[in-house]
BAKOLGU-441818 format. One record per residue: x, y, z of N, C-alpha, C in turn; chain. Coordinates in nm, 4 decimals, always signed. Layout:
<r><n_u>X</n_u><n_v>Y</n_v><n_w>Z</n_w><ca_u>X</ca_u><ca_v>Y</ca_v><ca_w>Z</ca_w><c_u>X</c_u><c_v>Y</c_v><c_w>Z</c_w><c>A</c></r>
...
This chain:
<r><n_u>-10.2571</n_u><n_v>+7.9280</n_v><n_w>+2.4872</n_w><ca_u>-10.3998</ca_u><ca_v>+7.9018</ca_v><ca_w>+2.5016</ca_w><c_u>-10.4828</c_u><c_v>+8.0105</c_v><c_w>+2.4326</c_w><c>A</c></r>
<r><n_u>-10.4369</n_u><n_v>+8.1158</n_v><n_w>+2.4613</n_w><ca_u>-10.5146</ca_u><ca_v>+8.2451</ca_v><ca_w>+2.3768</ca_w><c_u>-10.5291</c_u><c_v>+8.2278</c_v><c_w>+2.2284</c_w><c>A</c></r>
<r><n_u>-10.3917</n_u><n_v>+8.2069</n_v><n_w>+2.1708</n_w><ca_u>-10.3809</ca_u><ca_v>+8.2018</ca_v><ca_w>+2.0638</ca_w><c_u>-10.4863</c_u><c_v>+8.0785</c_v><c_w>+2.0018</c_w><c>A</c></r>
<r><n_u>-10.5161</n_u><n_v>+7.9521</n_v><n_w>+2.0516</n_w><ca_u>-10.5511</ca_u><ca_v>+7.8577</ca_v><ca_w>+1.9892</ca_w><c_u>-10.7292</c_u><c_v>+7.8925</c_v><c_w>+2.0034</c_w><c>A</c></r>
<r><n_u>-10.8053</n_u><n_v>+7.9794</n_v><n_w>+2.0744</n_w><ca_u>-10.9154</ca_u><ca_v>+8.0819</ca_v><ca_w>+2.0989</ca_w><c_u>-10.8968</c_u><c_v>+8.1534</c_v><c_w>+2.0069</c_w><c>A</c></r>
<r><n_u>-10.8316</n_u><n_v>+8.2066</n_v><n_w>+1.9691</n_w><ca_u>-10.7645</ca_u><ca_v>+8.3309</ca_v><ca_w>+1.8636</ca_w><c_u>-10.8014</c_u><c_v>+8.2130</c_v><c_w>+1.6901</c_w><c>A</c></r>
<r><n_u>-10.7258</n_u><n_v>+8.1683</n_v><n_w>+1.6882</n_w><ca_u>-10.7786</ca_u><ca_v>+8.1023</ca_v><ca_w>+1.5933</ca_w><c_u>-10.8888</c_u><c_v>+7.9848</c_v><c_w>+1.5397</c_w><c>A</c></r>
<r><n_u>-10.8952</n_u><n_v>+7.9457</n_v><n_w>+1.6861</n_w><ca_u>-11.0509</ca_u><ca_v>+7.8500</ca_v><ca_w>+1.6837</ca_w><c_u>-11.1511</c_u><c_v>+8.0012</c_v><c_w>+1.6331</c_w><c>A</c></r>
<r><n_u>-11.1562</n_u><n_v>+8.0992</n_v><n_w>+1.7022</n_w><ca_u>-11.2645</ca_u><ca_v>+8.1827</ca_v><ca_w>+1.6450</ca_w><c_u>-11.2511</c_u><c_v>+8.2633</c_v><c_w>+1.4835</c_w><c>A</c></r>
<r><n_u>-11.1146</n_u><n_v>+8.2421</n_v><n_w>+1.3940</n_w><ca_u>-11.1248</ca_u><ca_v>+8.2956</ca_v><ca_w>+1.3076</ca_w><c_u>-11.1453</c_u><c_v>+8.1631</c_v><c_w>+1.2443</c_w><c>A</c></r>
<r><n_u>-11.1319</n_u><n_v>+8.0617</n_v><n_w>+1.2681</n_w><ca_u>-11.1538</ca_u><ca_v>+7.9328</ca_v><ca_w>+1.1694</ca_w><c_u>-11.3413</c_u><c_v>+7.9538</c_v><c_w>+1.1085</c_w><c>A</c></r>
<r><n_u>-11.4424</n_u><n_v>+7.9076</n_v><n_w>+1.2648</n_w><ca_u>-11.5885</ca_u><ca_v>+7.9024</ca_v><ca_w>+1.2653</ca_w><c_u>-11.6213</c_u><c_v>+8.0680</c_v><c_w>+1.1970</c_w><c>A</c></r>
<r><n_u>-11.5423</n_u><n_v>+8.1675</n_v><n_w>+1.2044</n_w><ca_u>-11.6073</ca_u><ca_v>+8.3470</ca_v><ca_w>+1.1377</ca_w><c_u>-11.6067</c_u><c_v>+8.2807</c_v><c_w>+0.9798</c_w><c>A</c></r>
<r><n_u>-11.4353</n_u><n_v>+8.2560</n_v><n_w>+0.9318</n_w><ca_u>-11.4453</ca_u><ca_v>+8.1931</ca_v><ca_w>+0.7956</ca_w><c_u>-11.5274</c_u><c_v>+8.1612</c_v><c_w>+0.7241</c_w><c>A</c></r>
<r><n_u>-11.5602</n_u><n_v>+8.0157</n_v><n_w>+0.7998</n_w><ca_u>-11.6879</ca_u><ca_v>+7.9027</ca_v><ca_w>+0.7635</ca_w><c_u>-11.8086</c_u><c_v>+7.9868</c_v><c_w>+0.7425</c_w><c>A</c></r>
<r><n_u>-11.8259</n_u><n_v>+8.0462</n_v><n_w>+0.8553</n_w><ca_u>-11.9664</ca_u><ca_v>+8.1317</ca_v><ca_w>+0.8420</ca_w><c_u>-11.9321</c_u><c_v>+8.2223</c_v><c_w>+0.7476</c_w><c>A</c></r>
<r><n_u>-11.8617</n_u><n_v>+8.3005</n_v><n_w>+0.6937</n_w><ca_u>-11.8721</ca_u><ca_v>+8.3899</ca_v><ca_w>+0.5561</ca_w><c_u>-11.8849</c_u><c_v>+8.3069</c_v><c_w>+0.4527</c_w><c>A</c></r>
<r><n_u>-11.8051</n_u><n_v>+8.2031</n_v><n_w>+0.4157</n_w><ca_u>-11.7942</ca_u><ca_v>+8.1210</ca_v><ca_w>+0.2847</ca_w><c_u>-11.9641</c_u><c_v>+8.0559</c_v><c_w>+0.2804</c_w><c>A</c></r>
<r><n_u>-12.0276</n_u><n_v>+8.0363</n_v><n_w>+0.3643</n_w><ca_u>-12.1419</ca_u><ca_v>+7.9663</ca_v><ca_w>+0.3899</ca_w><c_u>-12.2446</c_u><c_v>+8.1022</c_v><c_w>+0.3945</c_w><c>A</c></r>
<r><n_u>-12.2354</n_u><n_v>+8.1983</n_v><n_w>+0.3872</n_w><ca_u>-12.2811</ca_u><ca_v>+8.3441</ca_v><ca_w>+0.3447</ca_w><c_u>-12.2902</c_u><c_v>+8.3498</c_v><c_w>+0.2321</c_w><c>A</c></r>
<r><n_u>-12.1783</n_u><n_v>+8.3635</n_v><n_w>+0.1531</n_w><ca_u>-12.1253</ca_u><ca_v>+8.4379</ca_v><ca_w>+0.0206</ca_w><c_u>-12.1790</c_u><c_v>+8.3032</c_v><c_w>-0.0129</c_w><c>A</c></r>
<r><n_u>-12.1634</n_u><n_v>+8.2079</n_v><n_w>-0.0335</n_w><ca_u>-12.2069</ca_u><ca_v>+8.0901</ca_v><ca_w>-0.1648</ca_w><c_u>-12.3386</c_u><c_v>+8.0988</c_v><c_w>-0.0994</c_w><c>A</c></r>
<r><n_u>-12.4770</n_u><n_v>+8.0847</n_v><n_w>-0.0136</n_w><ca_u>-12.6042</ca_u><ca_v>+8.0972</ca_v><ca_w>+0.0085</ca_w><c_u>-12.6071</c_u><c_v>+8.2252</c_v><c_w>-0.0749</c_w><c>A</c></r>
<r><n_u>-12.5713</n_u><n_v>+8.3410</n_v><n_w>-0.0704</n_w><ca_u>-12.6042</ca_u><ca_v>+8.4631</ca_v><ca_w>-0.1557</ca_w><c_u>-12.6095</c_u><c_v>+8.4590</c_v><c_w>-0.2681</c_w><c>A</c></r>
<r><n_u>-12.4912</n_u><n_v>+8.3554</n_v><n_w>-0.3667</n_w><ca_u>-12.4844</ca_u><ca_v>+8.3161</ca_v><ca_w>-0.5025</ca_w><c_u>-12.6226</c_u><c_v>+8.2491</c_v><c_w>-0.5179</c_w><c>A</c></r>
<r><n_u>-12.6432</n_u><n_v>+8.1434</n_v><n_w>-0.4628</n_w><ca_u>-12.7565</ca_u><ca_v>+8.0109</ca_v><ca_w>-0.5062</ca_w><c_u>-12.8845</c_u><c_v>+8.1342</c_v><c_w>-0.4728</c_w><c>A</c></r>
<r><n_u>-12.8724</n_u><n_v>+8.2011</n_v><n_w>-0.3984</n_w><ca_u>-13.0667</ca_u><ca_v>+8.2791</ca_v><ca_w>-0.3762</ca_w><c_u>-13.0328</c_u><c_v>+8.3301</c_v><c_w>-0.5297</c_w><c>A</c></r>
<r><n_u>-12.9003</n_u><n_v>+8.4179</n_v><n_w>-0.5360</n_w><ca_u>-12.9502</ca_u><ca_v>+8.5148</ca_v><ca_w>-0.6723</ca_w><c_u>-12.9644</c_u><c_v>+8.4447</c_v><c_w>-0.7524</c_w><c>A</c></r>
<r><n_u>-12.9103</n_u><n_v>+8.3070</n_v><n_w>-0.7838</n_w><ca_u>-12.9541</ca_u><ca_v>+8.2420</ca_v><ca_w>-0.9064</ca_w><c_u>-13.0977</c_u><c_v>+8.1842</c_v><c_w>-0.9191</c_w><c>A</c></r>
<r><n_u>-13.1083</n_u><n_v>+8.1629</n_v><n_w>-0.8261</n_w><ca_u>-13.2496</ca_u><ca_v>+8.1314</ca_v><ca_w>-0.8318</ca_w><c_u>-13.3419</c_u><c_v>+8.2840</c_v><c_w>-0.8627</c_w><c>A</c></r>
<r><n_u>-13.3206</n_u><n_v>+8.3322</n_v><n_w>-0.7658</n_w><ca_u>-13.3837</ca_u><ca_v>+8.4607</ca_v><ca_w>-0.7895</ca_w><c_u>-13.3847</c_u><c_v>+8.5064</c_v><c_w>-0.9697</c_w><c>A</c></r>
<r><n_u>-13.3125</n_u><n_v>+8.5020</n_v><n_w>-1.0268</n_w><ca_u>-13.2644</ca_u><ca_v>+8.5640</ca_v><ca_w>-1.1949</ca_w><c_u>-13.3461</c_u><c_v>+8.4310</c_v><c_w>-1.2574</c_w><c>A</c></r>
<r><n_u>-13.3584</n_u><n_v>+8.3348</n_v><n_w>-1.2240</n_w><ca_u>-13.5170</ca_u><ca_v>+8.2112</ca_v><ca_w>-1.2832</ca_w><c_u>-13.6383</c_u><c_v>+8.2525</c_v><c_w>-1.2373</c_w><c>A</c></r>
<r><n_u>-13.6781</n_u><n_v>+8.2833</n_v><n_w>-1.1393</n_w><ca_u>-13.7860</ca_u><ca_v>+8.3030</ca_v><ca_w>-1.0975</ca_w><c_u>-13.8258</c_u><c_v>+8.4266</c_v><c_w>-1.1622</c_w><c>A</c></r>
<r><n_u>-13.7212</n_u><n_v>+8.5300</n_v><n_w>-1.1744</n_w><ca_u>-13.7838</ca_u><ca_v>+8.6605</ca_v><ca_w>-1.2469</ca_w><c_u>-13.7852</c_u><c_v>+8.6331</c_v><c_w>-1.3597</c_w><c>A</c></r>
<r><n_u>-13.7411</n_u><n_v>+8.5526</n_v><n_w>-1.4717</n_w><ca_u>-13.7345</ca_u><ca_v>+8.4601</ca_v><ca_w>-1.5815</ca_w><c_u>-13.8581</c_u><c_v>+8.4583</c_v><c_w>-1.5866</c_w><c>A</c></r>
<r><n_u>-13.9116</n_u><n_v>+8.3853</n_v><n_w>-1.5142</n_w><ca_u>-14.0733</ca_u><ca_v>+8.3001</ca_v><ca_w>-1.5525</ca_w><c_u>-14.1602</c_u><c_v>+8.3660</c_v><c_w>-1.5031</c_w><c>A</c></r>
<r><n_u>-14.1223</n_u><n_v>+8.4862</n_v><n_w>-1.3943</n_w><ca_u>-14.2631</ca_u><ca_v>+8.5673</ca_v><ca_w>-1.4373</ca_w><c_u>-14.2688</c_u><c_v>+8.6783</c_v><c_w>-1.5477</c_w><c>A</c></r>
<r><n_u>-14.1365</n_u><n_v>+8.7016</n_v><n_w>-1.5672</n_w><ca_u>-14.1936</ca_u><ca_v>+8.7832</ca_v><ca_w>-1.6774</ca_w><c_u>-14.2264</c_u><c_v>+8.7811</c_v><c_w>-1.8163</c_w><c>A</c></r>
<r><n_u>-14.1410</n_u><n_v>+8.5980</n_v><n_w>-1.8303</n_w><ca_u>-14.2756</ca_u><ca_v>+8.5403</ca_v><ca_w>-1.9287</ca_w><c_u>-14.3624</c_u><c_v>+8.5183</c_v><c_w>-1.9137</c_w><c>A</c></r>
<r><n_u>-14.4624</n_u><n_v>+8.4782</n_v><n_w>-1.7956</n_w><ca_u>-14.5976</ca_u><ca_v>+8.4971</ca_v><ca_w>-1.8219</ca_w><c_u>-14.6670</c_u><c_v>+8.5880</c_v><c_w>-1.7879</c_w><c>A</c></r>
<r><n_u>-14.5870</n_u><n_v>+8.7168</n_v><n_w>-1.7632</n_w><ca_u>-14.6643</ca_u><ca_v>+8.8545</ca_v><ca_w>-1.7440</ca_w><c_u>-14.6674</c_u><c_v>+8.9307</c_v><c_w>-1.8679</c_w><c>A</c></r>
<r><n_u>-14.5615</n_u><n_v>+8.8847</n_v><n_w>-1.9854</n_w><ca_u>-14.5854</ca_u><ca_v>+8.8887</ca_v><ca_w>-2.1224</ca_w><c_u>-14.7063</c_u><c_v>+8.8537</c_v><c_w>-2.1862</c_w><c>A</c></r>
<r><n_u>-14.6649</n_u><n_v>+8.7400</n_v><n_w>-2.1755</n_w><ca_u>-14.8240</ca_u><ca_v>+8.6466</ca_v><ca_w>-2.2309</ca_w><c_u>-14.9706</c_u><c_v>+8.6935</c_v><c_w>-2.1860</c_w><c>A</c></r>
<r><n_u>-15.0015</n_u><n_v>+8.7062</n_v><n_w>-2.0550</n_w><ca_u>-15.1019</ca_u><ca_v>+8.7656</ca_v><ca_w>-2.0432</ca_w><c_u>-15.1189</c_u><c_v>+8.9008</c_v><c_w>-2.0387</c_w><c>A</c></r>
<r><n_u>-14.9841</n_u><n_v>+8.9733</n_v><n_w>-2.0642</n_w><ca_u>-15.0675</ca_u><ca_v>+9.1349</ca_v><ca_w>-2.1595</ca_w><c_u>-15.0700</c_u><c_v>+9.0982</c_v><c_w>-2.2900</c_w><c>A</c></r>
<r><n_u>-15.0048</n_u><n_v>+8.9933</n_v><n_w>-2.3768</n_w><ca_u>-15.0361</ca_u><ca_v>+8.9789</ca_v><ca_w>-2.4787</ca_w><c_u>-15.2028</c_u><c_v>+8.8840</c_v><c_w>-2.4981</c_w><c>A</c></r>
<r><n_u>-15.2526</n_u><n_v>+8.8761</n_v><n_w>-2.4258</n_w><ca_u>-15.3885</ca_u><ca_v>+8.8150</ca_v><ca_w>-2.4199</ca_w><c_u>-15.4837</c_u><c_v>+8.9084</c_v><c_w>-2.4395</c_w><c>A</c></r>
<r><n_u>-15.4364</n_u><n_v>+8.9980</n_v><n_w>-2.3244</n_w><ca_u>-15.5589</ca_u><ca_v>+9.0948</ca_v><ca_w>-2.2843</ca_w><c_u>-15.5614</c_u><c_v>+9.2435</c_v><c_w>-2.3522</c_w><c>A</c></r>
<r><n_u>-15.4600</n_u><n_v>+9.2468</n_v><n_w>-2.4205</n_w><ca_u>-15.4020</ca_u><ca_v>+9.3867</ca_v><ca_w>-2.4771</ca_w><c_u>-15.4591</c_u><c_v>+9.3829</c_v><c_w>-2.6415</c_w><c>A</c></r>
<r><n_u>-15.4868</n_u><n_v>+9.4920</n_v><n_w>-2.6377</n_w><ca_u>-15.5374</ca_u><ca_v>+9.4905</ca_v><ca_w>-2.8299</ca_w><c_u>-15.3778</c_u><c_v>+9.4525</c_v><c_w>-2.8935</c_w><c>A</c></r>
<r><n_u>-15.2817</n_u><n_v>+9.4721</n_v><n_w>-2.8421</n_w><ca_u>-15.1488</ca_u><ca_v>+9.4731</ca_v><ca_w>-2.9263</ca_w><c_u>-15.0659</c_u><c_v>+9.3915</c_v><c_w>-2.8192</c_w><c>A</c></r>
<r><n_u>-15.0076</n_u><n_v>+9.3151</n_v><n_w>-2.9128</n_w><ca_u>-14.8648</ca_u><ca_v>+9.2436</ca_v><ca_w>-2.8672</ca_w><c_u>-14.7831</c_u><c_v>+9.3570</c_v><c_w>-2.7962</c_w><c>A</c></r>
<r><n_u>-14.7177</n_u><n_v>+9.3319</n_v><n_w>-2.6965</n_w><ca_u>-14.6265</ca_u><ca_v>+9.4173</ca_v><ca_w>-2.5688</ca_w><c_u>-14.4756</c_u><c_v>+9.4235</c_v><c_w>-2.6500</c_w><c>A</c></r>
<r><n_u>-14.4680</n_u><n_v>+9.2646</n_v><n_w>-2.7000</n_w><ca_u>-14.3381</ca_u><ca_v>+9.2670</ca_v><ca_w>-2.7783</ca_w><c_u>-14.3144</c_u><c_v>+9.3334</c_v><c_w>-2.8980</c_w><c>A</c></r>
<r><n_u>-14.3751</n_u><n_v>+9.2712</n_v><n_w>-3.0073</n_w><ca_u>-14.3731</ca_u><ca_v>+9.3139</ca_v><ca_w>-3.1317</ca_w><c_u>-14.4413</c_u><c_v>+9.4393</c_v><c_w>-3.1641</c_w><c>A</c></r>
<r><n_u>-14.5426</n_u><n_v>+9.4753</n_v><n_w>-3.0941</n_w><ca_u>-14.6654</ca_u><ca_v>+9.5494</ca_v><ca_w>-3.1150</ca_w><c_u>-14.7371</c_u><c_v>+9.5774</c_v><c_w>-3.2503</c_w><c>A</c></r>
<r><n_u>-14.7711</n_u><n_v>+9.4558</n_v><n_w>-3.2937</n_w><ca_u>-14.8630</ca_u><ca_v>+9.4290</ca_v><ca_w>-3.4018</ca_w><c_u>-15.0137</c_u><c_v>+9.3656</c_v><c_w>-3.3123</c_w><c>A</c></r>
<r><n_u>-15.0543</n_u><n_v>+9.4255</n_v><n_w>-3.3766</n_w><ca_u>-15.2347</ca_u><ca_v>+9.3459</ca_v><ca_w>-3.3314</ca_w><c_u>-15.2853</c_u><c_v>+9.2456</c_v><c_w>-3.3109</c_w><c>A</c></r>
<r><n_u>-15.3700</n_u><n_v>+9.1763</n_v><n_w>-3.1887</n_w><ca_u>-15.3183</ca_u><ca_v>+9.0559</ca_v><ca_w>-3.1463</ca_w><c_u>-15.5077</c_u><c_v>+9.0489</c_v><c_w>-3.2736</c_w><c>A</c></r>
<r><n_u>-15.4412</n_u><n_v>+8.8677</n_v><n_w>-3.3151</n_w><ca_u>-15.5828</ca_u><ca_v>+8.8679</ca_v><ca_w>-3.3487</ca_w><c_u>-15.6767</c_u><c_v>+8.7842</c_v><c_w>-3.3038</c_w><c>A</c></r>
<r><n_u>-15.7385</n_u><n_v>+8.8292</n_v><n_w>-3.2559</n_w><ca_u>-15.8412</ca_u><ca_v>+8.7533</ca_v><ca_w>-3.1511</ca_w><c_u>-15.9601</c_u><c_v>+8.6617</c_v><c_w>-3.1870</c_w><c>A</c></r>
<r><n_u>-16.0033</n_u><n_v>+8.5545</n_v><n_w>-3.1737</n_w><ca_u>-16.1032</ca_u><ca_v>+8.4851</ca_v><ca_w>-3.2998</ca_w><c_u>-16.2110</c_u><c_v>+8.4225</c_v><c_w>-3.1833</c_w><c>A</c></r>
């Protein structure tokens, strides 16, 4: 009887790590897009507002 306690509780610990570790994968991937797209448009708008491109740093020309 112990034993089958003994392993009913390492079965549900398992589950709950594997269901840890893959939720941790999917946030960081998401996470590595989301920092993706802001820091293209935190590019873009210093390249708006900036006398010079952030990237290239040639002169933005403004009309």
């Amino acid at each position: 009887m112990t034993e089958k306690i003994i392993l009913a509780f390492m079965a549900i610990n398992t589950i709950f790590l594997v269901g840890y570790a893959v939720g941790r994968r999917v946030g960081r991937a998401q996470g590595e897009k989301v920092g993706y797209q802001e820091s293209k448009s935190i590019l873009r708008l210093k390249a708006n507002t900036q006398a010079h491109c952030p990237i290239c740093n040639q002169p933005n020309k403004l009309y």
